[in-house]
C-alpha positions as a Markdown table, in Angstrom:
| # | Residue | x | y | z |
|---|---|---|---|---|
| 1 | Unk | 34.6 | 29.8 | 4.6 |
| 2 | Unk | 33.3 | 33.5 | 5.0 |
| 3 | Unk | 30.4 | 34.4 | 2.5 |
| 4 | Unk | 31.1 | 37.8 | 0.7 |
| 5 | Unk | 28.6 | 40.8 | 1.7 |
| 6 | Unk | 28.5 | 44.5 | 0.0 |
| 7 | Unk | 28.6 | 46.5 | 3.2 |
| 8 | Unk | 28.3 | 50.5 | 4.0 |
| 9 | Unk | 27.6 | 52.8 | 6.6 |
| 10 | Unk | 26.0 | 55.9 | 6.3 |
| 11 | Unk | 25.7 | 58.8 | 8.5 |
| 12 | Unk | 22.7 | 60.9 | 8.0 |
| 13 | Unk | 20.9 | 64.1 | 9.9 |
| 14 | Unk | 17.4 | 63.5 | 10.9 |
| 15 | Unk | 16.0 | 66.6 | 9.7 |
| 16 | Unk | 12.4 | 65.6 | 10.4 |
| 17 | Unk | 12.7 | 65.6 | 13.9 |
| 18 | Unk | 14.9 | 68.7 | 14.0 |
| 19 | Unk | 13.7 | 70.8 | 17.5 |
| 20 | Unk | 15.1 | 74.1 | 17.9 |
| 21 | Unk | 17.6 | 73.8 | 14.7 |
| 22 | Unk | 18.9 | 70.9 | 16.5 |
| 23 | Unk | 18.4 | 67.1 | 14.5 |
| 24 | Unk | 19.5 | 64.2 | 15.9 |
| 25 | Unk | 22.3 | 61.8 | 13.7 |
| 26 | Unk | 21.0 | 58.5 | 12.3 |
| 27 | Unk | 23.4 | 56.0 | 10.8 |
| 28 | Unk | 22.6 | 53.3 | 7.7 |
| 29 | Unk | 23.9 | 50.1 | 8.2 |
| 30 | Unk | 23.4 | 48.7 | 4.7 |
| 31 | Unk | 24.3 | 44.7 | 3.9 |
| 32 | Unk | 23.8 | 43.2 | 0.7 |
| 33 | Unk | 21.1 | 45.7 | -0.7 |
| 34 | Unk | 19.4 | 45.7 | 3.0 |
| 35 | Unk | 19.7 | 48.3 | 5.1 |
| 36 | Unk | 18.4 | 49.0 | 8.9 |
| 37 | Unk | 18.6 | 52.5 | 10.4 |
| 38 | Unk | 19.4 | 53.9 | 14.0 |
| 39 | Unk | 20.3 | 57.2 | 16.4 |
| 40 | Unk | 23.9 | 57.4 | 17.4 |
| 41 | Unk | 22.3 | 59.2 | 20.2 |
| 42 | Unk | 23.8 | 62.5 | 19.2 |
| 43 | Unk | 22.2 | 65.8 | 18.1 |
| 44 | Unk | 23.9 | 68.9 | 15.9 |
| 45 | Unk | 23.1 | 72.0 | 14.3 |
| 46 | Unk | 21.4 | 71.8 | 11.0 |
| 47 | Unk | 23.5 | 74.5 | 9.7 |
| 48 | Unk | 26.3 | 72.5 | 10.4 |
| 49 | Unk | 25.8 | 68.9 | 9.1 |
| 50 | Unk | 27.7 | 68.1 | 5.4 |
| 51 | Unk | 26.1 | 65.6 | 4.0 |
| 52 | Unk | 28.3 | 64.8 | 1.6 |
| 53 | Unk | 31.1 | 63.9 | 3.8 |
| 54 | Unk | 28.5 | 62.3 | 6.3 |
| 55 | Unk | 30.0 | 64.7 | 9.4 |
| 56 | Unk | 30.0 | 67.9 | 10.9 |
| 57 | Unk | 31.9 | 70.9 | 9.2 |
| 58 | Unk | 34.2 | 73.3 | 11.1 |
| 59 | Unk | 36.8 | 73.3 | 13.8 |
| 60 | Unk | 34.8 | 74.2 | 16.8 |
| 61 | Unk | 35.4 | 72.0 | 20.4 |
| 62 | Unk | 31.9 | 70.6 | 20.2 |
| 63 | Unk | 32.1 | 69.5 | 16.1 |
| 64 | Unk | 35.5 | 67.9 | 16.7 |
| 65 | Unk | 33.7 | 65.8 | 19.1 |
| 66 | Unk | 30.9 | 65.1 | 17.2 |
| 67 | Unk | 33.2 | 63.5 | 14.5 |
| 68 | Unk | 35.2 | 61.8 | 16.9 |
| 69 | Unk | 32.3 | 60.3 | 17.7 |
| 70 | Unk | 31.3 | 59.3 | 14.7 |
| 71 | Unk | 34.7 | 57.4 | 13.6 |
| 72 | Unk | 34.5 | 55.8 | 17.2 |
| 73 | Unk | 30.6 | 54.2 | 15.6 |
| 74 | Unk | 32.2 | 53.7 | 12.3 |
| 75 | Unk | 35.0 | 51.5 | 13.8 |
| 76 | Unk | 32.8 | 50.1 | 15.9 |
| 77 | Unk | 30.1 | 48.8 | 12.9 |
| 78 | Unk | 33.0 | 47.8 | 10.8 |
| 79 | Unk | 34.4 | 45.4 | 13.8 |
| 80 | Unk | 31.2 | 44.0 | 14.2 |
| 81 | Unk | 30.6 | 43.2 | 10.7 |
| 82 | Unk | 33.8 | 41.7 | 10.3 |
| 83 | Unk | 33.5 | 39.8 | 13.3 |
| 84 | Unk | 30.1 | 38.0 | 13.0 |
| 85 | Unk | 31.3 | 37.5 | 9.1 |
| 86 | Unk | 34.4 | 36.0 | 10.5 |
| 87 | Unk | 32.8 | 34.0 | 13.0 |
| 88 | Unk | 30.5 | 32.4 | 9.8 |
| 89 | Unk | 27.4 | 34.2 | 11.5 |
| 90 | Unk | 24.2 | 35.3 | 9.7 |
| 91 | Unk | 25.3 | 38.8 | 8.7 |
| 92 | Unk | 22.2 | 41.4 | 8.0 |
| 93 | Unk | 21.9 | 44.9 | 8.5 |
| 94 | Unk | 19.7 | 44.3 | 11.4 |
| 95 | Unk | 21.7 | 41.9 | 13.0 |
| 96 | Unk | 24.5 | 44.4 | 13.1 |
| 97 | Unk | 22.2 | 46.7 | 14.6 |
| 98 | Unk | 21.4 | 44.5 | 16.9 |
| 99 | Unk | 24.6 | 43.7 | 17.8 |
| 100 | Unk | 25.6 | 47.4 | 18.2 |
| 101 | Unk | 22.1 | 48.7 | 20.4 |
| 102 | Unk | 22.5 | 45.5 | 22.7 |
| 103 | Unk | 19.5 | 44.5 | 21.4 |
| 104 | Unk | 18.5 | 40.6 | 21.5 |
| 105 | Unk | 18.8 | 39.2 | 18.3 |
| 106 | Unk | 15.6 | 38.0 | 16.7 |
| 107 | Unk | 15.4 | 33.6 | 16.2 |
| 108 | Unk | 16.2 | 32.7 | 12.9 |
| 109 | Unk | 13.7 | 31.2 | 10.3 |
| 110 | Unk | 13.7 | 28.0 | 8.2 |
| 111 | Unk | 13.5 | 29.6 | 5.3 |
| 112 | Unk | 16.0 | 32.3 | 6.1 |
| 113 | Unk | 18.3 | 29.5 | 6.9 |
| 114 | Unk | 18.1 | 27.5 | 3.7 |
| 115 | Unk | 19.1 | 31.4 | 2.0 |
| 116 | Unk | 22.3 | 31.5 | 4.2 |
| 117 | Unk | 22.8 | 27.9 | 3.7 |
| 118 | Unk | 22.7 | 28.5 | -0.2 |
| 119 | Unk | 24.8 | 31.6 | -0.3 |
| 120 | Unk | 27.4 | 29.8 | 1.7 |
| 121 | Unk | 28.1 | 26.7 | -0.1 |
| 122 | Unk | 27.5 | 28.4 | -3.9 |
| 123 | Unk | 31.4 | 28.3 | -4.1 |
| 124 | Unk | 31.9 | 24.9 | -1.9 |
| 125 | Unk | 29.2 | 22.6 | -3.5 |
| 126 | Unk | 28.6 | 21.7 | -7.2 |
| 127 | Unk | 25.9 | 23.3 | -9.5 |
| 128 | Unk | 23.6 | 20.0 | -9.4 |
| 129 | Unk | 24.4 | 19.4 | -5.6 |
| 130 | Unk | 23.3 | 23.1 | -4.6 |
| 131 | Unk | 20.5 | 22.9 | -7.2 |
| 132 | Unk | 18.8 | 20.0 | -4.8 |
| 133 | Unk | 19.1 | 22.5 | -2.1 |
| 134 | Unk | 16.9 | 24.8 | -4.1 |
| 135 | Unk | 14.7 | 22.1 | -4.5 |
| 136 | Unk | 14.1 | 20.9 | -0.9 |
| 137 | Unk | 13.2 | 24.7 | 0.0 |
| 138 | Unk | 11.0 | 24.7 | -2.8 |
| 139 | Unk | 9.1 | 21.7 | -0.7 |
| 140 | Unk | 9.7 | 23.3 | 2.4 |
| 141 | Unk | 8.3 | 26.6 | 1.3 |
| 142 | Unk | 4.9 | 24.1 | -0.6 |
| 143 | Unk | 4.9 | 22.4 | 2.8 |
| 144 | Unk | 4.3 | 25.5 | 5.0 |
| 145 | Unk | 2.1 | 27.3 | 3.0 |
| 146 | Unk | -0.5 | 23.8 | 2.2 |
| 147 | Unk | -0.2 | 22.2 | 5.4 |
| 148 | Unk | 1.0 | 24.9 | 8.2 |
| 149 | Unk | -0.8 | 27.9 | 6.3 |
| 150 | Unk | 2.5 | 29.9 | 7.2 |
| 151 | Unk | 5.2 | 31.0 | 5.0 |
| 152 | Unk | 8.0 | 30.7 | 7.4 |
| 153 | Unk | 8.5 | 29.5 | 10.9 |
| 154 | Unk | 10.9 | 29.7 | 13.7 |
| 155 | Unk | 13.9 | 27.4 | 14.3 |
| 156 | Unk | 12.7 | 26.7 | 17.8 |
| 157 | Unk | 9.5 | 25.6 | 16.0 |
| 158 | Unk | 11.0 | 22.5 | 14.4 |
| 159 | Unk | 10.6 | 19.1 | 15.8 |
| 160 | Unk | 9.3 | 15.5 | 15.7 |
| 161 | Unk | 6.4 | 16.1 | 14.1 |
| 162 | Unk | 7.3 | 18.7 | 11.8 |
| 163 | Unk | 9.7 | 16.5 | 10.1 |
| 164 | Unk | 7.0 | 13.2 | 9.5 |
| 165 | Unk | 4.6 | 15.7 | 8.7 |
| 166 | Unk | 7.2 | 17.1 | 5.7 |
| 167 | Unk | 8.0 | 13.5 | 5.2 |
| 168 | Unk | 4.3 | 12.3 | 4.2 |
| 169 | Unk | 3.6 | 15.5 | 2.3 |
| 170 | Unk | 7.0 | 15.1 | 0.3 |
| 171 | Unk | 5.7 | 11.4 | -0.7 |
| 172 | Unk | 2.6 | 12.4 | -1.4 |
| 173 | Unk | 2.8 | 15.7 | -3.4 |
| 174 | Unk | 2.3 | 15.8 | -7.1 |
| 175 | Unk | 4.6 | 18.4 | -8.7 |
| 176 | Unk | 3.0 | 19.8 | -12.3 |
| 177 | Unk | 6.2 | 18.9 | -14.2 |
| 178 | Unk | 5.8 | 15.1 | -13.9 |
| 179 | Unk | 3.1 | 13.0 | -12.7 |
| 180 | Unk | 4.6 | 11.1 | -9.8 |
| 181 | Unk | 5.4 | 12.0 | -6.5 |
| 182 | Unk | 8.6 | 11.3 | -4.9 |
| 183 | Unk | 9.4 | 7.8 | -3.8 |
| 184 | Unk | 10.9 | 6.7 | -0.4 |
| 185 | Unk | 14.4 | 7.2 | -1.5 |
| 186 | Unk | 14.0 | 10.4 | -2.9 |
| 187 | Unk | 12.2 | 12.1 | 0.4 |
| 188 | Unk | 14.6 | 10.8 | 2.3 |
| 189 | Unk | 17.1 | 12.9 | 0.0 |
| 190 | Unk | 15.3 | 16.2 | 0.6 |
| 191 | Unk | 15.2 | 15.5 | 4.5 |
| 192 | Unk | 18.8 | 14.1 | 4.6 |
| 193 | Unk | 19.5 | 17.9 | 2.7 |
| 194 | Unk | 17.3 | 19.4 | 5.5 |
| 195 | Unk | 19.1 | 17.6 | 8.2 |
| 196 | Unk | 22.2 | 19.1 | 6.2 |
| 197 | Unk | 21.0 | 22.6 | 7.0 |
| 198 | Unk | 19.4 | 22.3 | 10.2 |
| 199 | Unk | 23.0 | 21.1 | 11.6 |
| 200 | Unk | 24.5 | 24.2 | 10.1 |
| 201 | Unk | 22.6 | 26.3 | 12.8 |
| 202 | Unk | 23.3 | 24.2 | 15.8 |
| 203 | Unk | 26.9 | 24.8 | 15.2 |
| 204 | Unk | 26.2 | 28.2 | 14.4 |
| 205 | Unk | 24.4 | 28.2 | 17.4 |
| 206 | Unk | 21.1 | 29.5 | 16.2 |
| 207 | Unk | 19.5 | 26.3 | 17.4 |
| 208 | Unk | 20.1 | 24.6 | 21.0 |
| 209 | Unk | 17.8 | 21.4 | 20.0 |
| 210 | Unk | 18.5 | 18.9 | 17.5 |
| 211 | Unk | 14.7 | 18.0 | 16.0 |
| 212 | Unk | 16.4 | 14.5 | 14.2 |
| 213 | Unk | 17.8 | 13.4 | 17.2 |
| 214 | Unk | 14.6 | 11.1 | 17.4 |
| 215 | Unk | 14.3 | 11.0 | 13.7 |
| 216 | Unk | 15.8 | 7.9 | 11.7 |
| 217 | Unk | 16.2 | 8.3 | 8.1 |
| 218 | Unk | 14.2 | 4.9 | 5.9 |
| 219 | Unk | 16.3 | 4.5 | 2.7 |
| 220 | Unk | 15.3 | 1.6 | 0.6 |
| 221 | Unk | 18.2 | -0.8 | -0.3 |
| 222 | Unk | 18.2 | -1.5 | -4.3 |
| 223 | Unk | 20.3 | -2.6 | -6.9 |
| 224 | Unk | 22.2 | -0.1 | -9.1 |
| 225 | Unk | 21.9 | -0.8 | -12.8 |
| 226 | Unk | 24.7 | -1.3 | -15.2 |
| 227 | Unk | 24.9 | -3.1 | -18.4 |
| 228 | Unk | 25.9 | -6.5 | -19.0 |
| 229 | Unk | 29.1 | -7.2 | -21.6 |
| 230 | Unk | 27.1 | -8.3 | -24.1 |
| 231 | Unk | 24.8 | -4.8 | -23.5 |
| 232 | Unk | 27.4 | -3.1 | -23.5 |
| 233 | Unk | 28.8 | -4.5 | -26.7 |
| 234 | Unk | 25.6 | -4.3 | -28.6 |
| 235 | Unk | 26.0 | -0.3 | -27.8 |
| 236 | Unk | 29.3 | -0.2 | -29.0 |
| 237 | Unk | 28.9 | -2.5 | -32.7 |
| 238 | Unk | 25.4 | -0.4 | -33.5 |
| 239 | Unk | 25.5 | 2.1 | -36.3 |
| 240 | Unk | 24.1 | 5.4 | -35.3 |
| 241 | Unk | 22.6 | 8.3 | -36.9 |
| 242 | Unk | 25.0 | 11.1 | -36.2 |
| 243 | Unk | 23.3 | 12.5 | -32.9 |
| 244 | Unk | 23.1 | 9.2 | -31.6 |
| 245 | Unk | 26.3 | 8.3 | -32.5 |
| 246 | Unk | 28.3 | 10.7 | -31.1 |
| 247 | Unk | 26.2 | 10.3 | -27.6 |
| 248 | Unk | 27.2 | 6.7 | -27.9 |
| 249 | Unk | 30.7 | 7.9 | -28.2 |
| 250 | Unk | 30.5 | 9.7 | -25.0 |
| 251 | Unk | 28.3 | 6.9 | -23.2 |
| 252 | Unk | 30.6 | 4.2 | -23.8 |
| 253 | Unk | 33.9 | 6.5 | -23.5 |
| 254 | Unk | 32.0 | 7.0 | -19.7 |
| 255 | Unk | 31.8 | 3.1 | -19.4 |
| 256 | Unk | 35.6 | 2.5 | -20.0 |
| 257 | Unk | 36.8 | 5.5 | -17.9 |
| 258 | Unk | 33.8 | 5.6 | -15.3 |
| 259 | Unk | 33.8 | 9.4 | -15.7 |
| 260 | Unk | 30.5 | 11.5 | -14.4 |
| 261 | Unk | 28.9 | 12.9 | -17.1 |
| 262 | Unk | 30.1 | 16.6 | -15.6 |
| 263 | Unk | 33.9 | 15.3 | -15.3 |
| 264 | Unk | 33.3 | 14.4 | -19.1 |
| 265 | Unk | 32.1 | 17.4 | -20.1 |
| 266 | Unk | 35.1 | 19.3 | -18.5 |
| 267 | Unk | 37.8 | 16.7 | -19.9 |
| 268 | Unk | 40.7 | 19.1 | -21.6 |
| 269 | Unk | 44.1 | 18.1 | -23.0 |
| 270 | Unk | 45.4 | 18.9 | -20.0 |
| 271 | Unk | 43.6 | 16.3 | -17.8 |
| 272 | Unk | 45.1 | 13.4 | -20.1 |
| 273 | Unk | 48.9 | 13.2 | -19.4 |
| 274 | Unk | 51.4 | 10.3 | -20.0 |
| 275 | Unk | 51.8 | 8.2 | -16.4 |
| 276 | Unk | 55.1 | 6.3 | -15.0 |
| 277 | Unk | 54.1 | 3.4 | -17.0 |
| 278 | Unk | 54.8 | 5.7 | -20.2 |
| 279 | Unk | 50.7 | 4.7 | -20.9 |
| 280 | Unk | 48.2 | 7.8 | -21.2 |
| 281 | Unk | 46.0 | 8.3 | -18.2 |
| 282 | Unk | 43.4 | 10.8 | -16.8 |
| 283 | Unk | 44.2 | 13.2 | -14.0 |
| 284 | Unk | 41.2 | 15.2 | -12.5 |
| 285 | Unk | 39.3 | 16.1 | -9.8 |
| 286 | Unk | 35.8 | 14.9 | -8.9 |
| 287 | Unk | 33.0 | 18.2 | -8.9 |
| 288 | Unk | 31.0 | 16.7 | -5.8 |
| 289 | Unk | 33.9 | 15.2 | -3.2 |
| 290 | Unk | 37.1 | 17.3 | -4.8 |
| 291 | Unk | 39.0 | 14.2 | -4.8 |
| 292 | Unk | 41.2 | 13.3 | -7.1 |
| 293 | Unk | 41.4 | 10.4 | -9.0 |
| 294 | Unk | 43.7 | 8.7 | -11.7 |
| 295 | Unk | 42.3 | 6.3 | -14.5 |
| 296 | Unk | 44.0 | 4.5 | -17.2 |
| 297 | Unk | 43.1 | 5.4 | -20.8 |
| 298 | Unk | 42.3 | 1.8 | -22.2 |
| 299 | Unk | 41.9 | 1.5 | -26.2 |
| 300 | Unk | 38.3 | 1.4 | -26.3 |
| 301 | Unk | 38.4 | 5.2 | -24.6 |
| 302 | Unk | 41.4 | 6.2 | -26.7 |
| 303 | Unk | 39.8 | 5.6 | -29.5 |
| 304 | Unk | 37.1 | 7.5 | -29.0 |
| 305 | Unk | 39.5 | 10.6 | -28.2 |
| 306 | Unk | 41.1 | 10.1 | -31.3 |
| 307 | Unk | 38.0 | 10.0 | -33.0 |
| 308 | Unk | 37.1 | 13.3 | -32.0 |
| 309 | Unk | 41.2 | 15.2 | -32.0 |
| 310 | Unk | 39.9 | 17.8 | -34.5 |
| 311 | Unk | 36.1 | 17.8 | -34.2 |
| 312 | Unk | 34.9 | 21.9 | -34.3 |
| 313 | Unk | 32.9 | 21.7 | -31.5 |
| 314 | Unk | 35.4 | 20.6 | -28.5 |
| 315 | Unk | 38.0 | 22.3 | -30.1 |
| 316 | Unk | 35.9 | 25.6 | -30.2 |
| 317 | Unk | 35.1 | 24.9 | -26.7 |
| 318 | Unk | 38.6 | 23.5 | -25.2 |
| 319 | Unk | 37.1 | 19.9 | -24.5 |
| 320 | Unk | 38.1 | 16.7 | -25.5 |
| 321 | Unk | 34.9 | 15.7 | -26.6 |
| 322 | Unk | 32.0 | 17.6 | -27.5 |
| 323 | Unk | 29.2 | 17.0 | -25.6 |
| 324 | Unk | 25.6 | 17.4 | -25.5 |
| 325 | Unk | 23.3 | 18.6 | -22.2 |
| 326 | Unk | 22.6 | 16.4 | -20.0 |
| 327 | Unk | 19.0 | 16.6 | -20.6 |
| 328 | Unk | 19.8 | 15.7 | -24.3 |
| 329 | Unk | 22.4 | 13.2 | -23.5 |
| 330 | Unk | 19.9 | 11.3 | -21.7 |
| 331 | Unk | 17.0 | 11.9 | -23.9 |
| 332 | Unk | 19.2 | 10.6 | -26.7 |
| 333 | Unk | 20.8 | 7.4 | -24.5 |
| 334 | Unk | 16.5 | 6.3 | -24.5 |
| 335 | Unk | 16.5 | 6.2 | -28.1 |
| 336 | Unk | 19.9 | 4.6 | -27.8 |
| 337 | Unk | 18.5 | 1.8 | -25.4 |
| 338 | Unk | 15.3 | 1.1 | -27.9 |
| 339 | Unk | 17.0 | 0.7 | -31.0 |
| 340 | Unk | 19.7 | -1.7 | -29.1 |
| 341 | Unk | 16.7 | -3.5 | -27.8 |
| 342 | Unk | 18.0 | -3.0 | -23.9 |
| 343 | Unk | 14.9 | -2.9 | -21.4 |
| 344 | Unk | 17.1 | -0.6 | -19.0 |
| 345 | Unk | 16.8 | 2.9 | -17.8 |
| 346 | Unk | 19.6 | 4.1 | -19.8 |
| 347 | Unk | 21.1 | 7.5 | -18.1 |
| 348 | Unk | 24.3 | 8.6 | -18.0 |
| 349 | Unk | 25.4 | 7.6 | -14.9 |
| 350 | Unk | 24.8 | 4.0 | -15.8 |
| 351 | Unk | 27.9 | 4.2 | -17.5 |
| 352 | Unk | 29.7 | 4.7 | -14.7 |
| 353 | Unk | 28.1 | 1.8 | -13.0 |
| 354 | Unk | 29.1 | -0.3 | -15.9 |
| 355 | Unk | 32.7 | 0.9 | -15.2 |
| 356 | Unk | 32.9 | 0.0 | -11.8 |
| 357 | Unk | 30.8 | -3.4 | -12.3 |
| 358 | Unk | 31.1 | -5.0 | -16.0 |
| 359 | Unk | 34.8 | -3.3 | -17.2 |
| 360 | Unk | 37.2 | -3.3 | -13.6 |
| 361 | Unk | 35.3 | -5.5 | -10.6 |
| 362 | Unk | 33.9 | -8.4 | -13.2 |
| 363 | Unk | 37.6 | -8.6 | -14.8 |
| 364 | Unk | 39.0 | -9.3 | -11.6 |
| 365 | Unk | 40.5 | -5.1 | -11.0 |
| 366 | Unk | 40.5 | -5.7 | -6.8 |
| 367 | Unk | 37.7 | -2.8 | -5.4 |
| 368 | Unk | 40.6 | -0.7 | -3.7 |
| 369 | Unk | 41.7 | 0.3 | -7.4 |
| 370 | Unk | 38.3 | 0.5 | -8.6 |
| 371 | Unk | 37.4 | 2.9 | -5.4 |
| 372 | Unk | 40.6 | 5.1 | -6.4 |
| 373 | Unk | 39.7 | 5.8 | -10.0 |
| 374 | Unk | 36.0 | 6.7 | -8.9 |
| 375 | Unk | 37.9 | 9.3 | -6.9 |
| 376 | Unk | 35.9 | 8.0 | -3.5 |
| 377 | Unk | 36.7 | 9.1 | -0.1 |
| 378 | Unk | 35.9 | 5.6 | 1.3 |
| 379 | Unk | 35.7 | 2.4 | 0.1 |
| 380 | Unk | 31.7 | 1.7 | 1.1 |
| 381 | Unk | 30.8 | 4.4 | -1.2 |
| 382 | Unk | 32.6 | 2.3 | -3.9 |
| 383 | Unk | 30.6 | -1.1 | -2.5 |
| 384 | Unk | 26.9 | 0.5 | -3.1 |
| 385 | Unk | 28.2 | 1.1 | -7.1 |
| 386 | Unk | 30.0 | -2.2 | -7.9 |
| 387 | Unk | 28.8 | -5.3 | -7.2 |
| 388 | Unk | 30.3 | -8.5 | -8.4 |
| 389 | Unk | 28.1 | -9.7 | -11.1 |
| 390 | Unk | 27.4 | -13.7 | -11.5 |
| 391 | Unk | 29.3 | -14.3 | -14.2 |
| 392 | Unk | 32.6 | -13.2 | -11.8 |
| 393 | Unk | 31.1 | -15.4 | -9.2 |
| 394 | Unk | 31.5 | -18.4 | -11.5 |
| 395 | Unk | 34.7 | -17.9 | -13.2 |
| 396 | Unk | 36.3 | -17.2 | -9.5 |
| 397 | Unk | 34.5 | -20.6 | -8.2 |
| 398 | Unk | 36.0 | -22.5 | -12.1 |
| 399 | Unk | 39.0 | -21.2 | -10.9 |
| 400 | Unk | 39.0 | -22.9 | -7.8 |
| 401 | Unk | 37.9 | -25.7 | -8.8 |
| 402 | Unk | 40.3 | -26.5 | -11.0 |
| 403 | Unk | 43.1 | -25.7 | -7.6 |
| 404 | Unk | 41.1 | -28.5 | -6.4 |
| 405 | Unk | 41.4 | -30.7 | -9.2 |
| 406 | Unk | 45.0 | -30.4 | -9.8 |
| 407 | Unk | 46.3 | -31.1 | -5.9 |
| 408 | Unk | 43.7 | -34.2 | -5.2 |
| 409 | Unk | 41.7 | -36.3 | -7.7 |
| 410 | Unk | 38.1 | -36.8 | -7.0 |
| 411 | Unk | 38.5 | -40.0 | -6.4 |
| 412 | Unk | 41.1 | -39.1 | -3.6 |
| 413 | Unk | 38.3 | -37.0 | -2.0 |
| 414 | Unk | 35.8 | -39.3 | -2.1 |
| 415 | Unk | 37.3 | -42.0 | -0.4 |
| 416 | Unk | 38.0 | -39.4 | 2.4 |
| 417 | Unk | 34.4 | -37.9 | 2.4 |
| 418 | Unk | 33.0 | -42.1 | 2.7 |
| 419 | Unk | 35.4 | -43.4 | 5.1 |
């Protein structure tokens, strides 16, 4: 993917260094808002520069050179922007100069990097995925300014200790919006993001060392949450006042569909179509992976779109549902989990834990199917989110059991076990 620049060229006449009438012709390489200047190594007669059309007026042997000249530069520029932009290179105006004087091109910065990196993937990578990225260059930025009293540092400059330093400080910092600093897992997330972008300049080639090669990344193993049956049910059968209610509605539609709460909120008629089996399902496409996935509408979900067919704000909006903000959703799912008397951390994406966990694997739905409706690329992805709960364990062990039974009597297998 090629990032989109604004890019001009500018042709000017140097009239504070003029000698003898004569001033030599700068050009202005401009690139998104940024512009770097230099001579085309050519000089002219003051009387004889338009700077309107950026070139040389009249006929005469020596101006029709000059402009010749001049388109030979222009071309020249414009090839080179287009090629570093083709080639997915850091395009600046003074890398293009660079490029055109022969000059060596300065080393890229961390920061600088993370900007490219951002400005790349806007159109590739979902809102919340790119808005992490912000946030790890926030911490880089905190991290060179408190600990290497810098506010930027050379790629070259990156290495072993760089990265546990960032590490411990990551852990250890206390942002003003909340009190805590962040645990193991979630400094491993803002290094695994700046492994993410250090990798993008290697295969640029900005970078000829990979500083992680000697760096392992220490996630701690733990248990997703989801809700039990008789959780979930206690959710569903509670009466709500009206904001609570209809964030039940779109928690527990979540639970029975094992939508994100972003695919919710972009659920249109159009993403609900009738399937071979002449049964309503779900068509979409995941935000984060662009995969697509297929889930059945089962009652408890169709009810809930029913419930809300003609309800002003979807309607108004396009949606199926109407849905709150995320940050309300989840503000309104705690009051939710206190009046239901459920000592969980009851977010949003719980429901689709629930989904993968309580409604398909503990009903017996085989984890290939489960993987497909969660629109995962692999099926380990889908192992981490749904684990078989016990009371699966036990039915699946009844049921064998009673295999057992039928084909030999207890009696039968004892005599065989004792003799």
């Amino acid at each position: 993917m090629t990032a989109q620049h604004t890019f001009s060229i500018l042709f000017w006449l140097n009239k504070s260094k003029a000698k003898d009438g004569q001033a030599p012709i700068w050009v202005r390489i401009t690139v998104d808002g940024k512009r770097k200047e230099v001579s085309v190594k050519r000089k002219l007669d003051v009387k004889l520069w338009n700077n309107k059309k950026g070139r040389a007026n009249g006929t005469r042997q020596e101006v029709r050179e000059i402009n010749h000249y001049l388109d030979q530069v222009q071309s020249r520029l414009y090839a080179i922007y287009q090629e570093m932009n083709a080639a997915n290179e850091l395009v600046t105006a003074e890398a293009i100069k660079n490029r055109f004087t022969g000059a060596k091109q300065k080393e890229f910065s961390l920061v600088k990097l993370f900007d490219y990196h951002n400005q790349e993937m806007k159109e590739s990578l979902a809102w919340g995925t790119l808005k992490n990225y912000f946030t790890t260059q926030k911490y880089v930025i905190r991290f060179l300014k408190q600990e290497r009293k810098t506010s930027n540092i050379y790629l070259s400059q990156l290495d072993y200790s760089f990265l546990t330093s960032f590490e411990r400080f990551v852990k250890t910092y206390k942002p003003t919006t909340h009190r805590q600093p962040c645990t193991q897992n979630g400094a491993m997330k803002h290094i695994e993001r700046l492994r993410k972008v250090v990798n993008l300049a290697i295969k640029n080639g900005w970078l000829k060392d990979d500083p992680f090669k000697q760096f392992k990344l220490k996630f701690e193993k733990k248990d997703r949450g989801f809700l039990t049956q008789e959780e979930l049910y206690r959710i569903e059968e509670k009466a709500f006042i009206d904001r609570l209610d209809q964030t039940r509605d779109i928690f527990v539609f979540s639970c029975y569909t094992g939508l994100s709460y972003a695919e919710v909120y972009d659920l249109t008629d159009e993403n609900i179509v009738t399937g071979l089996d002449g049964k309503l399902w779900i068509h979409g496409q995941r935000r984060k992976s662009k995969e697509w996935f297929k889930v059945p509408l089962l009652p408890q979900a169709k009810v809930i779109v029913e419930k809300y067919e003609e309800h002003p704000l979807a309607r108004a909006n396009g949606k199926v549902l109407p849905v709150y903000t995320n940050q309300k959703t989840n503000s309104y799912l705690k009051e939710i989990a206190a009046l239901c008397e459920i000592n969980k951390n009851l977010t949003f994406h719980l429901a689709r834990h629930t989904f993968a966990t309580t409604v398909t694997l503990a009903n017996g739905v085989p984890i290939e199917s489960v993987s497909k409706m969660l629109g995962h690329t692999n099926l380990r992805t889908t192992q981490i989110y749904a684990k078989v709960v016990e009371q699966k364990l036990s039915d699946d062990m009844s049921k064998l059991e009673e295999k057992l039974s039928g084909s030999k009597s207890e009696e039968t297998a004892k005599k065989k076990i004792t003799s």
